[in-house]
Structure formats: C-alpha cells, structure tokens
N, C-alpha and C positions, 0 to 999 in steps of 0.2 A: 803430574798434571791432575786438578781435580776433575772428580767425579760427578759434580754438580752440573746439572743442565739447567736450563730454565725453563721456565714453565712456560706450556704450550709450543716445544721447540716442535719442527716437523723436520730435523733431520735425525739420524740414526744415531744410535751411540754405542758402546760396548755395557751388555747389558739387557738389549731390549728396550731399550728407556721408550715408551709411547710415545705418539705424537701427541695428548692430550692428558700433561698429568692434573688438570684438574679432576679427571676424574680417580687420578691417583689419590688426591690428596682429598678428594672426600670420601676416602675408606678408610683411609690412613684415621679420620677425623671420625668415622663412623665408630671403630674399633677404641679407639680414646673415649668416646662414647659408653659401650660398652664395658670399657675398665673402669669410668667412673662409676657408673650405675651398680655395677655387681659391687663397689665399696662402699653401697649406701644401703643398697635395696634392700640387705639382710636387717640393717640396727630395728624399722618400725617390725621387722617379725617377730625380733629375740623373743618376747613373751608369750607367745604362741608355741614356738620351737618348744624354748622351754617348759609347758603345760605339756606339749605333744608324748614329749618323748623321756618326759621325766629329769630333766636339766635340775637340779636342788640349788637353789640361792641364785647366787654369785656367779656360777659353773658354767652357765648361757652366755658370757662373755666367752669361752672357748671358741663356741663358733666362729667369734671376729679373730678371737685371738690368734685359733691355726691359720686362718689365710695370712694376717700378720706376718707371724714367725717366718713362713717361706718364701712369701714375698718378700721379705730383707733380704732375707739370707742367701737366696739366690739371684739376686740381680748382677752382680760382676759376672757371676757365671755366665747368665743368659745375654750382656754385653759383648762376652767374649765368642758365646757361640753365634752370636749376629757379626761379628770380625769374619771371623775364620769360616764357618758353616753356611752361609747367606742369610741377607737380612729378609730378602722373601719367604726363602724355608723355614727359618725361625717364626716368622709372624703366621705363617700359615697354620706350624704344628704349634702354638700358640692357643691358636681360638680353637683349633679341634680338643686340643687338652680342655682347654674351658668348656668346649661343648660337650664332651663326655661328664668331666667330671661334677657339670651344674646337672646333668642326666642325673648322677648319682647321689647328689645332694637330694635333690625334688624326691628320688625313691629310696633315701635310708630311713632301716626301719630301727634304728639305734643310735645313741650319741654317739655312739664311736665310730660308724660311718659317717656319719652328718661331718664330725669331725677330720677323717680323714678326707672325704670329698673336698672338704671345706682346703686345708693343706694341700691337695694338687692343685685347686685353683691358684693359690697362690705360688706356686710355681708356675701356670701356665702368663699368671701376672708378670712374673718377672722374668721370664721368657716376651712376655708381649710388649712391654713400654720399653726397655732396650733399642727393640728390635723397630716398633714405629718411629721413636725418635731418631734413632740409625738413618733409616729410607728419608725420613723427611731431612737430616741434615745432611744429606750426600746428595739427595735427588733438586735439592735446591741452592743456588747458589749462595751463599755470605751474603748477605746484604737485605734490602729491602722484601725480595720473592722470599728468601727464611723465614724471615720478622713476620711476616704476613702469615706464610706458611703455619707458622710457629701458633699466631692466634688465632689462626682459621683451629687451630687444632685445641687450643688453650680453650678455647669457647665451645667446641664440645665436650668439654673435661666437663666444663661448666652445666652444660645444660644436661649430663649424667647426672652431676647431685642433683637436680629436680626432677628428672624423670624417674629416677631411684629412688627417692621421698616419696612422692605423690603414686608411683606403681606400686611400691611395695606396699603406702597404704592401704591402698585401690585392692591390688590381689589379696592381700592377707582376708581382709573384709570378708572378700567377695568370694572366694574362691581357694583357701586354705595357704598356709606359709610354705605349700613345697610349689605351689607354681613362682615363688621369686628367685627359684632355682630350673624352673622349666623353661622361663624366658628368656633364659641367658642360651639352648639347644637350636634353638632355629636361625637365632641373632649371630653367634659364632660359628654357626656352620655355612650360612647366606656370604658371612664377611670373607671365611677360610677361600669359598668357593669361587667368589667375585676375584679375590686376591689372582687365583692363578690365569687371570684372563684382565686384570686392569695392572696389576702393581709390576714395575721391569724386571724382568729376569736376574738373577745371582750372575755378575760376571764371573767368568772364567779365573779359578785362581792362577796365580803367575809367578807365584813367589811361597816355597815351602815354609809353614808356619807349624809350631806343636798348641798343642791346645792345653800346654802347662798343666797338664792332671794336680802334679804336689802344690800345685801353687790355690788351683779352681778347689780344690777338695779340702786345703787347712780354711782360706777367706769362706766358702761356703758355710763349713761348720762352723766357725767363729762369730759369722756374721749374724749365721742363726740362733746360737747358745745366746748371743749378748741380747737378740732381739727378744728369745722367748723372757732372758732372764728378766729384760725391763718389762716385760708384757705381765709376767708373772708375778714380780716383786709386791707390787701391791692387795693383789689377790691372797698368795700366799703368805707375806710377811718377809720383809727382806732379810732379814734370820735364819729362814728357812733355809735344810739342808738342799734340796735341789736346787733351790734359787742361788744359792751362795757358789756351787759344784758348776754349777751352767756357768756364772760369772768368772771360778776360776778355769776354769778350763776353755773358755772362749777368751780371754788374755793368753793361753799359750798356744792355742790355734794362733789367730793373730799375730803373734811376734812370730811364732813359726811361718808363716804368710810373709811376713815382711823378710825373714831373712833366704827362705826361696826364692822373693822374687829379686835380691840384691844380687845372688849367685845365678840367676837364670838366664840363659843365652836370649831366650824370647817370652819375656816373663808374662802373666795373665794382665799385670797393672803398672805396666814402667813410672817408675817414679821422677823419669821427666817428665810427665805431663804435667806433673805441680810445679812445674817453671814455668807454665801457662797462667801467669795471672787470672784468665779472666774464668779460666775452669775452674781456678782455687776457689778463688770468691765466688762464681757461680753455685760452688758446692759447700758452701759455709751458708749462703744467703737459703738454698733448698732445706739444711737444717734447720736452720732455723726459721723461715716460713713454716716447716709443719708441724714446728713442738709450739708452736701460735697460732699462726692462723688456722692450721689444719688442724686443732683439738677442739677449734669452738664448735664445729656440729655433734659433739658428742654431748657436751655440756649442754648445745641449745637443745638436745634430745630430751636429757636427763627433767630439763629445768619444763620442757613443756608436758611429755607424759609423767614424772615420777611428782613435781610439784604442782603443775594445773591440769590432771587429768584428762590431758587429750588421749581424742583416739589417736590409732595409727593413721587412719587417712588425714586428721585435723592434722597430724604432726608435718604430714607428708607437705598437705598444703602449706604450712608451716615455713618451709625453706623454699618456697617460690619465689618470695622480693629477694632473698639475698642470692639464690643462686640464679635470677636475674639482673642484678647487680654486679655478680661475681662475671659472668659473660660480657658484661657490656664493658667493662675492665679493662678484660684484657683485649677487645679490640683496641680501647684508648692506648695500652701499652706498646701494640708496633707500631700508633701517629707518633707516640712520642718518643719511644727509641728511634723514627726514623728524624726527627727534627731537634730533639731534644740529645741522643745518646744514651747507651742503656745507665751508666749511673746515675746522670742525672734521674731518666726515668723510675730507677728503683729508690733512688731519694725521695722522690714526690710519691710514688707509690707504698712506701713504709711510712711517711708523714700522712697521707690519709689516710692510712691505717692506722696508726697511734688515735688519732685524734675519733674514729668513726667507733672503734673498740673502745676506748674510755666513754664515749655516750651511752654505746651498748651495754655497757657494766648495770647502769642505773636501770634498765630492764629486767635484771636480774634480780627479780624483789617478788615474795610471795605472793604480796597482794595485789601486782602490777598486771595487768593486760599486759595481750599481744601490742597492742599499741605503741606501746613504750619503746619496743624492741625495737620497730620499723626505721627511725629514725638509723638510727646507729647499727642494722643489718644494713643498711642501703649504704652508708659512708665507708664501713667497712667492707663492703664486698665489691665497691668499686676498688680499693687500695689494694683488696688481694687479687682481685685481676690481672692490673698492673701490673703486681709483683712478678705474678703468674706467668705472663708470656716472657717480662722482660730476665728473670733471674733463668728460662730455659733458653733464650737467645745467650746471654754471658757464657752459659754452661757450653755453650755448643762454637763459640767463635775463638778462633786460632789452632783448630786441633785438626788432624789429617784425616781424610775422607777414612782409609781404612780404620783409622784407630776412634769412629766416634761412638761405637757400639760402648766398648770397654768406658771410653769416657763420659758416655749416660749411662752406662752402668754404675757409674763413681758419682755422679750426682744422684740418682734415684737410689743408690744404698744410702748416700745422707739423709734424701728425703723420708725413705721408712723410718730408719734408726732414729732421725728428729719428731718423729711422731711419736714413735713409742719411749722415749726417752720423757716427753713433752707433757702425754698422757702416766708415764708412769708416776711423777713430779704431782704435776698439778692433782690429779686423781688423790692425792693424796692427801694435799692441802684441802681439795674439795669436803672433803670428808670428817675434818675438823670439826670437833662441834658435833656431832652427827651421833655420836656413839649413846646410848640408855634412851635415845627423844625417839618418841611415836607420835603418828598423826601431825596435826598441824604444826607441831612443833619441830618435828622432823622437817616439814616442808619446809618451814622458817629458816631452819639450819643448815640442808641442802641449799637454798637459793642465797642465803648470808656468806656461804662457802665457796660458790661458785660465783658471787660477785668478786669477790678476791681474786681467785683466777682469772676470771676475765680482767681485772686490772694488772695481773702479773703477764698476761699474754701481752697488753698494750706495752709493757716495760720492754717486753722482748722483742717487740718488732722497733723499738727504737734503737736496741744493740743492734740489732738487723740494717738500720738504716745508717749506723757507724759503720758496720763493715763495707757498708756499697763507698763509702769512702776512699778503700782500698784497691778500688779499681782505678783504671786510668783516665784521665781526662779528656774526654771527646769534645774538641772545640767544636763551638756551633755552625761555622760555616763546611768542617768535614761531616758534620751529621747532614746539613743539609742537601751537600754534595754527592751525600749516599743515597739519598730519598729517590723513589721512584718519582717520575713526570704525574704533577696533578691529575692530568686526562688519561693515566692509562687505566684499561679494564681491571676492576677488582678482583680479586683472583678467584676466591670461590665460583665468579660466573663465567670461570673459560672452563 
C-alpha cells in the first residue's frame, strides 16, 4: 500500500503524517532554498576568498570544486540512508551538518580548511536533496498534489540562484566573504529545528533491510574519483598523473559496484529499477539538463565579471530576470504536465530552451551590454523551469514509496556527474583562443569562446529533447483526467 497521503488530510497515518502538510511542504521547499543558495552564493566571493587567504591562480575554483566532488559522490549513499535510516533523520542531520560546517567555512583561517569545510557541505548536500525529494515523493500522492508539490519546490530551487547572486553580492561588499558561509548557520539550524515539529515522523521499520556497506563504499568512491577526476581534468591537464589514477581507479570501483550489487541479496541500487522507463529517462534528461543548462551560470559569471567588469553585487543583480524566469517555469511545468503529460511537457520545455539559448549566444559579445542578454536569459530560463519540475516528476513516477530515496539518489548522481562532465567539456572549449592574449583581447577571446558554448549547450538540450522521446505516450484525455478540479485550493496556500 502506498505511503502517500494528500495534502491537508486530517486523518492519521503510520508515521505522524500532520494534518496540514502545507506546512510540510514549505520547509521541504524552504531547505531547497537553502541548497540552492549555498550553490551560488560562494561563485561572486571566489575573488575575495582568494585575495583572503592566498588562493594562487586557478586554485579558488577548489572551493566549488570540493563541494562538487562529495556532493556526486555521495548521493546514492545518502538515498540509501533516506530508505533505510528515515527520510526525517536524514534531512534533519542534513542541515545540522550544513550548519556546522558553513560555521567553519565563515572561520577558516587556511585554504585547507575553507576546503575541507567546503567538502562536508557537500556531503551534507547529498544527504539533504535525496532525502527532501524522498518526503516529498512519498508524502504526496502520484498525480497532480506531486506535480504541484514537485514545483512548489522546483521554484524555490529557483529563487535560491537569486537570492544567492544578489546575497552573496550584497555580503561580500558589505561585510567580508566569510559571512556567505555564516548565513547558511542560522538558516540550517531554524529548518533542522522546525523539521522536528512540522515534517512526519520515520515510520517504524517492518521489514529487515542491510545497508549494502561493499556496495555504498565501491559507488561512493567511484562516484567521487570520476567527479573529482572531471572537476579536475581541466585544471590540471587531462594527462595529468592524478587525473588519469582518479579516472582509472574510479572504473574499477564502478564495475566493482555493479558486480556487488548483481550478487547482493538487498543490493544499495537494484538494477530493476531501470525497467522503469520513466526513472531511465528521468535520469538521462537530469544529465543532460545540467552539462546545459546548468553550466550557463558559470559562463554568465565569467562573461559579466572577467569580460565587463562587474562588481559582485552588479553580478549578483545580474541573475535576477533569469532566475525569475527560471521560477515562473517551472510553475508553468506542473499546468502542463497536468494537461499536457510530462513528455510532452519536456518537449516544449527543451524546444524553448533551444530556441531562448541560441538568442542568448548573441549576448555573448565583448562589446555587448547586459541588454542583449535579457532577451534570451528570459526564453531560456522559462524552458529550463519546465524542464526543471517536469524531468523531477518522470524521475520520481512508477517507483515504490520505499525505494524513492535510492531512486533520487540515481537521478541526482546524474545530475552532478552532467554538470561536471558538462563544465569539464565546455571549460575547455571556452578557453580556446585564450592562451598568450592580455587585456582587451583576452576579453574578445573569452566572450568569442564562450559564445561557442553557449551554442554547444543549445545542441545539447535538443539531444535532451530526443531523449523525452523515449518516454511513453500520455494521451490527452488521461493527462486531463489526472489534473486536479480548476476550483481547488492552490497548494502552497493550505
């Protein structure tokens, strides 16, 4: 029987289920908040850190990079401990890890703290997005209340990349780059704390499960060597003897992982769940959205401070239309997953994205104003909306209330891995051109560079928009039939 109730029920359930999960569901949505913010809020500081604390070159990308690395590397784990361990306790000891360890980011007095700090964040990340999209896919039923659910939550992803642009310009400015690590202590301690008084309780387990140690321990490390190895690759030179040792040795973790989990009675990743169409593609389309759409805010970074000398706050203001854009998206994505069907839906959502990203390109010019951009930050950041709520509804429909931790643990390892895959690729291309040029010529060459990629991201979100292909055909009169009644209460406001 599933575990999904609906929202606003006023009977009991196994669990604790509240009688009012709206207000489950805007903490669930607050904490999504929070993990988007802490993904943004460090990029306008890097050049501060770096001054701060003696970063040389290139090096100040570490700081992103260690959260990176562990946030891949450990998400199936932190899926599996939202199975087995509860998805309350998990989220809880989530945001306290975050709130310690943004404590110790804000007070290192070394890179090599800054760095490790930086590295438990991102396992408290992949401990934490697991473990909210877990509650939210179990605490709400299939259908319409998810879909909803899904971009009540998708839209404050959203409104993180803005308040993480515009804060972290705001503090750095104002008040030094270790408070965009202070503000993360009160935020994850207020959510941990709310948690144990709004979010339902860990039902009773009923059924002895192992928590696959040989299985979580090869995927962990495998997952992490591949991630460092693409983080790193371009940094150090994909030549490089570390780079190369990360790469083979994260292939023999991995195939080690896969043949654990063929011989395991209760494996960490049963390899039925890829008989679930809609989780495959759900997890091909997560790839690839973030080796796309999710590498343009690093590019739009690069192209406004390193090319037109913005400040950090001008930067910050900077991603306001599109991560207003990006929000108003993905509400449009559960109207139209509920009338339309999610492939349809991510059809139309990867076609405006093609088409808003090839505008965008043409922003990508030395001599161009912010102007230029608007256009095509606005097209495109409604498309990745879209994309945004309807590709985590696919990910999460047809899989078993217990098993949905592991199974957003399988989509969100795509999603980092497509990032750093996406970034290690492009970063590269970017840079083309680039090598002997100073000054204005440099800028010429970085923005010539990064107009390319941005035309290579548009290519990619149309392979993106083949793959939604692959999913099954929702006729219109069963999407209709799914749709909640026009007159009911929007959910945010129960």
């Amino acid at each position: 029987m599933s575990a999904s109730v609906s929202l606003g029920s006023h009977r009991g359930a196994p669990g604790g289920v509240p009688r009012h999960l709206g207000w489950t569901l805007a903490l669930l949505a607050l904490a999504q908040l929070l993990y988007a913010l802490d993904l943004n809020i460090v990029f306008v500081a890097l050049p501060e850190i770096g001054r701060d604390l003696g970063f040389p070159g290139q090096t100040q990308q570490l700081v992103v990079s260690a959260y990176v690395v562990f946030a891949g590397g450990f998400l199936l784990f932190g899926g599996r401990a939202a199975d087995l361990l509860g998805r309350r306790r998990m989220f809880v000891l989530a945001l306290v890890l975050y709130a310690v360890s943004s404590l110790a980011g804000g007070l290192a007095p070394s890179r090599e703290v800054i760095i490790a700090a930086r590295a438990v964040q991102g396992i408290a990340g992949a401990l934490l997005l697991p473990s909210t999209l877990s509650l939210i896919n179990t605490l709400f039923e299939e259908g319409p209340k998810r879909n909803r659910a899904l971009a009540v939550w998708g839209g404050a992803g959203a409104s993180g990349l803005t308040i993480g642009a515009l804060l972290g310009g705001v503090l750095t400015e104002h008040f030094g780059w270790p408070s965009v690590f202070y503000v993360n202590v009160p935020l994850g301690g207020l959510i941990a704390l709310c948690a144990l008084f709004v979010v339902p309780r860990d039902p009773a387990r009923t059924a002895r499960r192992t928590f696959d140690l040989p299985g979580s321990l090869s995927v962990t490390g495998g997952a992490t060597l591949l991630v460092f190895a693409l983080v790193e690759g371009p940094e150090r030179g994909w030549d490089d003897s570390l780079v190369l040792g990360a790469f083979l040795l994260a292939v023999v973790l991995l195939v080690l992982f896969a043949v654990i989990e063929k011989r395991s009675a209760d494996p960490l990743m049963p390899f039925r769940l890829f008989r679930n169409r809609s989780l495959t593609v759900g997890m091909l389309v997560t790839f690839l959205y973030m080796a796309t759409f999710g590498v343009l805010p690093y590019f739009l970074t690069v192209l406004m401070q390193s090319v037109h000398g913005y400040s950090a706050l001008q930067t910050g203001l900077g991603f306001l239309i599109p991560s207003l854009a990006i929000a108003a998206g993905t509400q449009l994505g559960e109207r139209f997953v509920g009338r339309r069907g999610t492939r349809a839906t991510l059809v139309i959502g990867f076609g405006i994205g093609v088409i808003g990203t090839v505008v965008l390109a043409f922003g990508f010019d030395a001599d161009a104003g912010y102007g230029l951009l608007v256009p095509g930050l606005v097209v495109s950041g409604v498309g990745q909306g879209i994309v945004w709520t309807a590709m985590w509804i696919a990910a999460s429909t047809g899989t078993a209330p217990q098993e949905q931790g592991v199974a957003n643990g399988v989509a969100s390892t795509a999603l980092n891995i497509g990032n750093a895959i996406g970034l290690a690729v492009f970063t590269v291309v970017a840079d083309i051109g680039t090598e002997g040029r100073a000054g204005e010529a440099l800028k010429t060459a970085t923005a010539d560079g990064e107009f390319l990629v941005v035309l290579l991201t548009a290519a990619g979100m149309l392979v993106g928009l083949l793959v939604t292909l692959l999913l099954k055909h929702r006729p219109a009169s069963a999407a209709a039939a799914a749709s909640a009644p026009a007159d009911e209460e929007p959910l945010a406001a129960r």
